[in-house]
C-alpha positions in Angstrom: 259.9 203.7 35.3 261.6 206.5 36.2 258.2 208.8 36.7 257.0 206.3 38.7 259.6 206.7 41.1 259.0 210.4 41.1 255.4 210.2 41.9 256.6 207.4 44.6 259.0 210.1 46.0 256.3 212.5 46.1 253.6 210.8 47.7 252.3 208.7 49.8 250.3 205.3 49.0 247.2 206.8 49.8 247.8 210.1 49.3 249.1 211.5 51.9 252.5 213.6 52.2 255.7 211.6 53.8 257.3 213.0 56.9 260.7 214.1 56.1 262.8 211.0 57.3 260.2 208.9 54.9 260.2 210.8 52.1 265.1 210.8 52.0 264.1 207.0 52.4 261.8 206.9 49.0 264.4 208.8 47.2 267.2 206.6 48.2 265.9 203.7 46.7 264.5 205.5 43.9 268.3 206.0 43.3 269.3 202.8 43.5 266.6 201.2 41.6 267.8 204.0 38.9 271.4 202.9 38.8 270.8 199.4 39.2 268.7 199.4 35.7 270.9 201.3 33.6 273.7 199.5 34.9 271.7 196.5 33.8 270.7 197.7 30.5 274.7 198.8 29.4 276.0 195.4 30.3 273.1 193.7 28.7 274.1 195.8 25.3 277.4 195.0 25.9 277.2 191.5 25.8 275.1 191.5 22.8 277.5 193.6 21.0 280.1 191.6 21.8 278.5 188.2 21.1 278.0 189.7 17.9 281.2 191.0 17.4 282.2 187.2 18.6 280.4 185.8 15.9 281.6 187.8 13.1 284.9 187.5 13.9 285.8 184.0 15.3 287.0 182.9 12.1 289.8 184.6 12.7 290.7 183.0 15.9 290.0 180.0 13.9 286.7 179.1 16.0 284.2 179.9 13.3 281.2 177.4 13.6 280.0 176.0 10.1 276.2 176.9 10.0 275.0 174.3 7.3 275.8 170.6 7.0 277.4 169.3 3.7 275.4 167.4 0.9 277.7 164.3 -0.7 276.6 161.7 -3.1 276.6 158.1 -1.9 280.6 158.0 -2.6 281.6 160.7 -0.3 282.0 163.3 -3.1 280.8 167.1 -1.8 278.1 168.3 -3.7 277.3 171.4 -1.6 279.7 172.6 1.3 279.5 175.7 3.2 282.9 177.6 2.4 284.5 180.2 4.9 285.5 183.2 3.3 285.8 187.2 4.3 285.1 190.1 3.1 288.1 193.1 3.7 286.9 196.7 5.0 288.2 199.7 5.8 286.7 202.0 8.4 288.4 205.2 7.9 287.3 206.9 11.4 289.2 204.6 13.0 292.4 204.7 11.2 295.1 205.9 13.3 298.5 205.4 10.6 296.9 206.1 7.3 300.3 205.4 5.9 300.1 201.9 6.9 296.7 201.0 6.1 297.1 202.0 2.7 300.5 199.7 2.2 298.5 196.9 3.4 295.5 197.6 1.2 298.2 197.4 -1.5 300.0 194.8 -0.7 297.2 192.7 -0.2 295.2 193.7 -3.4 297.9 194.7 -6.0 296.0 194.6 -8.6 293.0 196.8 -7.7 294.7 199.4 -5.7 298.1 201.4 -6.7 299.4 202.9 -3.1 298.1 206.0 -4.2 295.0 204.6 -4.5 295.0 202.8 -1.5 296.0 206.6 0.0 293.0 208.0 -1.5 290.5 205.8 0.3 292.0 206.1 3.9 291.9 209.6 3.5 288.2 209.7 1.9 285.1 211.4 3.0 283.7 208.1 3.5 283.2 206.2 6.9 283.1 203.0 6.1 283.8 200.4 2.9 284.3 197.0 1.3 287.3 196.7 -0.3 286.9 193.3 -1.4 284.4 190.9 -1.0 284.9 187.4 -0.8 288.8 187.5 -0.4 291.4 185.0 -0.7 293.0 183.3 1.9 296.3 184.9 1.2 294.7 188.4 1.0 292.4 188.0 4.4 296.0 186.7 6.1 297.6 189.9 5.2 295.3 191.8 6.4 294.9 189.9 9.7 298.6 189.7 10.3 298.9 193.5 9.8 297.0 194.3 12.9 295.9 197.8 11.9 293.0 199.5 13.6 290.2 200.6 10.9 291.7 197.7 8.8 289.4 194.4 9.2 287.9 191.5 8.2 284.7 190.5 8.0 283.9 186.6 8.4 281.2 185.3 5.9 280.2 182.0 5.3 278.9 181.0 1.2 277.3 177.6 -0.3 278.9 176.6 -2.4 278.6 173.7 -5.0 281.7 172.2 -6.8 279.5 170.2 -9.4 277.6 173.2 -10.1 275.2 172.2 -13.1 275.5 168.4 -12.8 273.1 169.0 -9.8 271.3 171.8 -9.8 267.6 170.5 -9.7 268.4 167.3 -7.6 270.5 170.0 -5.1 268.6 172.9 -5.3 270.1 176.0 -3.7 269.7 177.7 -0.6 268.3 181.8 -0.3 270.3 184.9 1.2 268.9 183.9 4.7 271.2 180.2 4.4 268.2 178.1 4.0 267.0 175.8 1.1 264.9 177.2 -1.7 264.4 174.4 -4.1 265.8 170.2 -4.1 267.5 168.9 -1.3 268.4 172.3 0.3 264.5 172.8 1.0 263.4 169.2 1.5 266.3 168.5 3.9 266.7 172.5 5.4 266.2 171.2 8.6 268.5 168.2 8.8 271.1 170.5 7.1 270.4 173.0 9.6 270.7 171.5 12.8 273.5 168.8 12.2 277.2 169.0 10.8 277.7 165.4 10.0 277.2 165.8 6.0 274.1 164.3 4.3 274.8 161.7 2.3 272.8 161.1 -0.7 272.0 158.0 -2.8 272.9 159.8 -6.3 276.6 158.7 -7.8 278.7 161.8 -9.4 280.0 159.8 -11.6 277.1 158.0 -13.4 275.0 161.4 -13.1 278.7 162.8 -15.2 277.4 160.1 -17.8 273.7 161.1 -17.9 274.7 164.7 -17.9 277.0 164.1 -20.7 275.0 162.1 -23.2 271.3 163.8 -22.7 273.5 167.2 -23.6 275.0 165.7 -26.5 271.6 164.5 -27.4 269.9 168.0 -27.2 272.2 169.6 -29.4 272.4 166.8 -31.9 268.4 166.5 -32.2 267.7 170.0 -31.2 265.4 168.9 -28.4 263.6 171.0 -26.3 264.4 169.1 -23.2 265.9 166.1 -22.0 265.5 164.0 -19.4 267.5 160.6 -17.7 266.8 158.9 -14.8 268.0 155.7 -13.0 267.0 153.4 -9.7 267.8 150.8 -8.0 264.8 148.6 -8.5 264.9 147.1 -5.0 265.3 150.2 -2.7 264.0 152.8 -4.9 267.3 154.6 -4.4 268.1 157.3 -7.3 271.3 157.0 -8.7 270.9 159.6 -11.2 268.6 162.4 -12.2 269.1 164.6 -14.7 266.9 167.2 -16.7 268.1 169.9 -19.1 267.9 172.8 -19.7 269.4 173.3 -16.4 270.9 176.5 -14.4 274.4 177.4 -12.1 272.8 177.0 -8.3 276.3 179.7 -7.7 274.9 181.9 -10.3 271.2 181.8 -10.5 270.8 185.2 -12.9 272.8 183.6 -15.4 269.7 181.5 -16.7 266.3 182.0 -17.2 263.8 181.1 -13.7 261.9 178.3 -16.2 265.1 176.3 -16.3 264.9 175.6 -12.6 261.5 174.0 -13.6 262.7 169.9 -12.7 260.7 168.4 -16.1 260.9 164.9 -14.8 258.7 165.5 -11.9 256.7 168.7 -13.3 256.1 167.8 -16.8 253.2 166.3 -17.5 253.3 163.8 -20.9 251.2 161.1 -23.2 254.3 158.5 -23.0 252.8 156.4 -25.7 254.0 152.5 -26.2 255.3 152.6 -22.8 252.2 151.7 -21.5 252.2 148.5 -23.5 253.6 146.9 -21.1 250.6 147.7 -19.0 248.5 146.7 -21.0 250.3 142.7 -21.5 250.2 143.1 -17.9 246.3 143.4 -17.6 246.1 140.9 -20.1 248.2 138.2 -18.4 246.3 139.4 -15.0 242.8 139.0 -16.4 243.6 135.3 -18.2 244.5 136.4 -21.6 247.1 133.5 -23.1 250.0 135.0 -23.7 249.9 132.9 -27.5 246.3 133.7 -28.5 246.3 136.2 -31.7 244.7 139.3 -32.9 244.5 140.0 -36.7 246.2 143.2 -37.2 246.5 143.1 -40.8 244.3 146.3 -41.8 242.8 149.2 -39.3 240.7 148.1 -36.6 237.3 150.3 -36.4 235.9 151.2 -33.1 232.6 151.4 -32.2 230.4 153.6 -30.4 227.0 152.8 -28.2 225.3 152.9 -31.0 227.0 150.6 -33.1 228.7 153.2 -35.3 232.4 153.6 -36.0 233.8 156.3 -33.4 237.8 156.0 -34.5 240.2 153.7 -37.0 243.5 152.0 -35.3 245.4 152.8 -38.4 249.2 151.8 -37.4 249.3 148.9 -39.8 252.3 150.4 -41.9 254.4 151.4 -39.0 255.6 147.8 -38.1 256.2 144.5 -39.8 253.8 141.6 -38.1 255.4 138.3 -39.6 252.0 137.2 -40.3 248.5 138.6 -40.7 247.9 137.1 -36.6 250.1 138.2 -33.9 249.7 137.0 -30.5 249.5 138.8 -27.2 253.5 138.9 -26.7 254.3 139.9 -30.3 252.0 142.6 -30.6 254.1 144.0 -27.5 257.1 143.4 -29.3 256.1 144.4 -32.8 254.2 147.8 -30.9 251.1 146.8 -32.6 248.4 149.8 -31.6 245.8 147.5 -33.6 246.6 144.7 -31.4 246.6 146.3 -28.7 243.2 148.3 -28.7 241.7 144.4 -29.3 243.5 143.2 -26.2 242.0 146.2 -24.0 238.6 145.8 -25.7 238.4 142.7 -24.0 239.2 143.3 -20.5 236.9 143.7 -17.9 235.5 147.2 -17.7 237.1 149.7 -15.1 240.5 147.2 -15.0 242.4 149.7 -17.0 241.0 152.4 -14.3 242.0 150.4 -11.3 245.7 149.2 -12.6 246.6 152.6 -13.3 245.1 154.2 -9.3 247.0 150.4 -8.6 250.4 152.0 -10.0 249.3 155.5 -8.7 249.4 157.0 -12.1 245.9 158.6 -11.1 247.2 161.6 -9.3 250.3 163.2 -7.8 252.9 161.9 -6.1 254.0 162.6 -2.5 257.6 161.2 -2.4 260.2 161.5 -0.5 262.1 164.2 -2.6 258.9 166.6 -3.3 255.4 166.3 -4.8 255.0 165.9 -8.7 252.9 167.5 -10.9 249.2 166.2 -11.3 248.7 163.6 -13.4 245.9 163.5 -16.2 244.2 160.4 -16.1 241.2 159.8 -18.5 238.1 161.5 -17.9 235.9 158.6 -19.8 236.5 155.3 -20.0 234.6 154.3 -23.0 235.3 152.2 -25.9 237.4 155.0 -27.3 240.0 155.7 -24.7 239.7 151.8 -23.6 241.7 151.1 -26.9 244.1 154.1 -26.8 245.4 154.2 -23.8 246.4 150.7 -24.1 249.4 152.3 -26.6 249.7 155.6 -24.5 247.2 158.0 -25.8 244.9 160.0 -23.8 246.5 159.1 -20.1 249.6 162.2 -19.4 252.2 161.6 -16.7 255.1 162.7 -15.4 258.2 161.0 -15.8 258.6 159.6 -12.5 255.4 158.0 -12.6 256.1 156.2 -15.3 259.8 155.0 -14.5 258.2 153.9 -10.6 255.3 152.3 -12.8 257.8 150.3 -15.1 259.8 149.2 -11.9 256.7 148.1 -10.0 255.4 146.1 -12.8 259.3 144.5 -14.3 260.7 144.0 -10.4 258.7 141.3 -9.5 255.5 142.9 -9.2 256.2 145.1 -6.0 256.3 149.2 -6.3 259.0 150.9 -4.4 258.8 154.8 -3.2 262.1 156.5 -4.6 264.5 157.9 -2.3 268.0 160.4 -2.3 269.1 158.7 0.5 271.6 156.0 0.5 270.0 152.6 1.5 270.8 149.0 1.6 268.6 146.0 0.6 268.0 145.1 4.1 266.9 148.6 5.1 264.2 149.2 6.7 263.6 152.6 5.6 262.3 150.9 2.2 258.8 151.2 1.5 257.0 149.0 -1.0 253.7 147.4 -1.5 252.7 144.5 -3.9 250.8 145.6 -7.3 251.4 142.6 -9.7 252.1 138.9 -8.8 255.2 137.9 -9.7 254.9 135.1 -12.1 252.9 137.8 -14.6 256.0 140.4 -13.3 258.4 137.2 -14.7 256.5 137.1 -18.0 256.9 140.2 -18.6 260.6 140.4 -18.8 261.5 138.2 -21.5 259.1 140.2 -23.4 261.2 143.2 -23.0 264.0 141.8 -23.5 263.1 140.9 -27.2 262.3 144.1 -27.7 265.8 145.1 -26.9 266.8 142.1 -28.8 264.6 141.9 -31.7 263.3 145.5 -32.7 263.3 149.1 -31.7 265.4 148.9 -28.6 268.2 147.0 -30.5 270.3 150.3 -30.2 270.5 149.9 -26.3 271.9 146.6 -25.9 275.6 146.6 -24.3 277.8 143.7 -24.9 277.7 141.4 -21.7 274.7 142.2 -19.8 271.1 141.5 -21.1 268.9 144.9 -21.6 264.8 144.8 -21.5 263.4 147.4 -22.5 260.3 149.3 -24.3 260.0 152.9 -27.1 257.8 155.3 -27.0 257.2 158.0 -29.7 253.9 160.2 -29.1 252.6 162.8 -31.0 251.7 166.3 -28.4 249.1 168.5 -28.9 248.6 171.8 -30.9 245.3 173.8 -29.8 243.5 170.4 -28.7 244.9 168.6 -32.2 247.6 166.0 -32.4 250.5 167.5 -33.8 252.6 165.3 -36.1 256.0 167.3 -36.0 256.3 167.6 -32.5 256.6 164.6 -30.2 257.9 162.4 -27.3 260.8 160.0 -27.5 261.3 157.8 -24.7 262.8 154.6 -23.9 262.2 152.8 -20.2 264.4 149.9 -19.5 265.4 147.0 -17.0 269.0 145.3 -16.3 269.6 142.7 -15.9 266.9 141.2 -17.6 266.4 138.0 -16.1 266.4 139.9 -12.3 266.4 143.5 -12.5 268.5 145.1 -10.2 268.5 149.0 -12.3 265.4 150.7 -14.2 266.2 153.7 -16.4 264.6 156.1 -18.2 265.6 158.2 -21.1 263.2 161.5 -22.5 263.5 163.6 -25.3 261.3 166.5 -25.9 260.3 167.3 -29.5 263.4 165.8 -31.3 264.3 166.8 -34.6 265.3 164.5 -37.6 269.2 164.0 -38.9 270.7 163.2 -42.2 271.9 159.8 -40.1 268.1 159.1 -39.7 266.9 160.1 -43.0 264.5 162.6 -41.2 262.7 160.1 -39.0 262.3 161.5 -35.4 260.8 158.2 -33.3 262.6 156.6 -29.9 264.7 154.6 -32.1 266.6 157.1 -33.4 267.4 159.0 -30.7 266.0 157.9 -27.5 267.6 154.7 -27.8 270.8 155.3 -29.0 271.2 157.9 -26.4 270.2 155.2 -23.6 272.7 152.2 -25.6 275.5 155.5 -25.0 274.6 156.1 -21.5 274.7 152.3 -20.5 277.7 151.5 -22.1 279.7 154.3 -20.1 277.8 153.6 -16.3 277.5 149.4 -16.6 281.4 149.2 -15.2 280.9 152.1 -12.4 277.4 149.4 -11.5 278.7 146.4 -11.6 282.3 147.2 -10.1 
């Protein structure tokens, strides 16, 4: 700018040299153009300095602006809160009584700094220092009250989160920069963000206590590799618990390894094995199967191929106790017959099994509300084979939430509701379901799980007063492409009440080992169950309230 005044002053538009009277005129506004910018630029970085300045030190005029909305559960309790605090520094250039800035420094950190100490450091080489980061309130106030120039304190603001593990996948945590990384924090950064009124989730601290409590006591008492609990409201599809383990300290994320932050009930992919009976009574009832017609499940059922030949034995005979050679459709449900139920998916229609599951989106991810799961993996084939085993579980891998949704959809009355974290009502409009079983096969079904809570393997989570449905799963994983028959799945999905569901929970163990107390058997109703009955009988008073 300024060399294009000179050339200005200098000469003429077209070239020409100014008279004298022409050219003062030229210089005299080059002068004031001059002054008028760099009086403009000083006061322009003044103010930003000063807004600056502003910003880092309103707290201590009490004005300091919280930059991040709080998270609380459905109750009002604070699960993550911005938190005021200050760090205390010490510019020694600008210190005019060194005397007095070091009894200050002492008096306000006795314990890390002796006065000679504190003498040292005002008197050091260096310009500029932390003297403590992250102060207390009392410490910060000494400091402030003291009034001493090259003395000061820095405002900061930290997330914090008072329930610290109980929460860490559902809450996630926020990055150096303040905004969400993983859970809440990054699905709701902008809400969180932009607004102060606090977010208000659908998740209860206390029954998530309960969940946190029992699936630990259950990892270190089967050695489990993981564990996993989750519960919903079967009408809104709120979440009012969520936990998986191993977990991590959103305050201290180097304290645990990165693959703990890894949410298993959403990014583990599983075969959840007799589970899925109750899909398959369900296709039965749909397609006109009588509940009461039997199936001889006395020895192994052979399958055959195209070609007439035996492809694979159902050889589960010895696992269970039919009360006669013939069970019918309902008892084999009950009973977890895999030999009835590879007859009772032999003769369904071909390509229902394919279109129930896409029905229940089990087929692919999930887009919900709270994040995207992992890929499902649905059968490739759907021949005669896989027909009959994934009918008990084998063959079709899902995530955990798409089976708990799945078991809602099919046990609530036949309608599939998208989970949320955010506190609803029944009348809410917010709620988003869609019909994918009619409800008189929906009421069928119930009773059924109820006598499998009553009757057999579920017996360990019924709770006095209230009526538990419910079904077991234990499924082998795999080991290079083989089944492997000391590591598997527990599980145990279950509805309350019964008779009109209002709660669907699900309880996952990872690779459970056997106890003396179980005589080395490691199936669902050893330890899933149990852990289930535990967690029930502590959260069915907080419910029902």
């Amino acid at each position: 700018m300024f060399e294009v005044g000179k050339d200005i002053s200098r000469f003429a538009m077209n070239g020409r040299e100014m008279d004298t009277s022409a050219r003062g005129r030229v210089r005299f506004m080059y002068q004031v153009f001059k002054w008028a910018f760099l009086v403009f630029a000083g006061w322009t970085l003044w103010y930003g300095i000063q807004g600056t300045d502003k910003t880092r030190l309103a707290g201590a005029d009490g004005q300091w602006i919280v930059q991040r909305a709080d998270i609380v559960d459905r109750n009002g309790d604070i699960l993550a809160k911005n938190v005021v605090s200050g760090h205390i520094m010490l510019r020694t250039n600008a210190v005019k009584d060194r005397d007095a800035v070091a009894q200050v420094i002492h008096q306000a950190m006795p314990y890390e700094y002796s006065l000679a100490d504190a003498l040292k450091l005002v008197n050091s080489n260096k310009s500029f220092m932390y003297l403590k980061k992250y102060a207390s309130d009392a410490q910060r106030d000494i400091v402030k009250k003291a009034k001493l120039e090259g003395l000061e304190v820095e405002n900061v603001q930290t997330r914090r989160y008072p329930k610290r593990r109980l929460f860490s996948h559902v809450v996630g945590f926020v990055g150096s920069d303040g905004h969400g990384l993983e859970g809440v924090e990054r699905k709701y950064d902008e809400y969180l963000s932009e607004n102060t009124d606090p977010l208000r989730l659908s998740v209860d601290s206390r029954i998530q206590a309960v969940f946190y409590e029992q699936l630990s006591y259950a990892m270190q008492k089967y050695q489990t590799k993981a564990a996993m609990g989750m519960l919903m409201n079967s009408s809104t599809g709120e979440i009012i618990a969520m936990v998986s383990l191993p977990d991590f300290d959103p305050e201290n994320l180097s304290a645990d390894p990165v693959a703990n932050r890894l949410f298993k009930p959403m990014r583990s992919v599983f075969e959840m094995g007799s589970i899925f009976k109750i899909f398959n009574t369900a296709l039965a009832l749909e397609n006109g199967i009588d509940v009461e017609k039997e199936y001889f499940v006395a020895k192994p059922f052979p399958i055959h191929d195209k070609f007439g030949r035996v492809a694979k034995y159902i050889t589960d005979i010895r696992s269970f106790k039919p009360p006669r050679p013939s069970i019918n459709v309902e008892e084999i449900m009950v009973h977890s017959c895999n030999v009835g139920s590879a007859q009772i998916a032999l003769e369904l229609p071909d390509g229902a099994q394919k279109e129930f599951f896409e029905r229940l989106h089990m087929d692919k991810a999930l887009n919900l509300e709270m994040g995207r799961t992992e890929n499902s993996i649905p059968q490739r084939k759907w021949g005669p084979v896989e027909r009959a085993t994934v009918a008990f579980g084998q063959g079709y891998a899902v995530t955990p939430m798409h089976l708990m949704l799945a078991v809602n959809a099919v046990t609530n009355g036949g309608i599939y509701v998208y989970p949320t974290l955010q506190r609803r009502g029944a009348d809410d409009l917010r709620v988003r379901g869609e019909r994918v079983l009619a409800d008189e096969i929906s009421a069928k079904l119930r009773p059924i799980m109820l006598r499998v809570a009553e009757e057999t393997s579920g017996k360990k989570a019924r709770v006095a007063g209230i009526q538990i449905g419910g079904k077991t799963a234990t499924a082998e994983k795999y080991t290079n492409g083989k089944i492997d028959k000391k590591r598997n799945i527990t599980a145990f999905a279950g509805i309350f009440p019964a008779n009109a569901p209002q709660y669907t929970i699900l309880v996952v163990l990872d690779e459970p080992q056997g106890t003396k107390e179980s005589w080395g058997w490691r199936t669902a109703a050893w330890n899933a169950v149990p852990t289930t009955g535990k967690i029930l009988d502590s959260i069915l008073p907080l419910l029902f309230e």
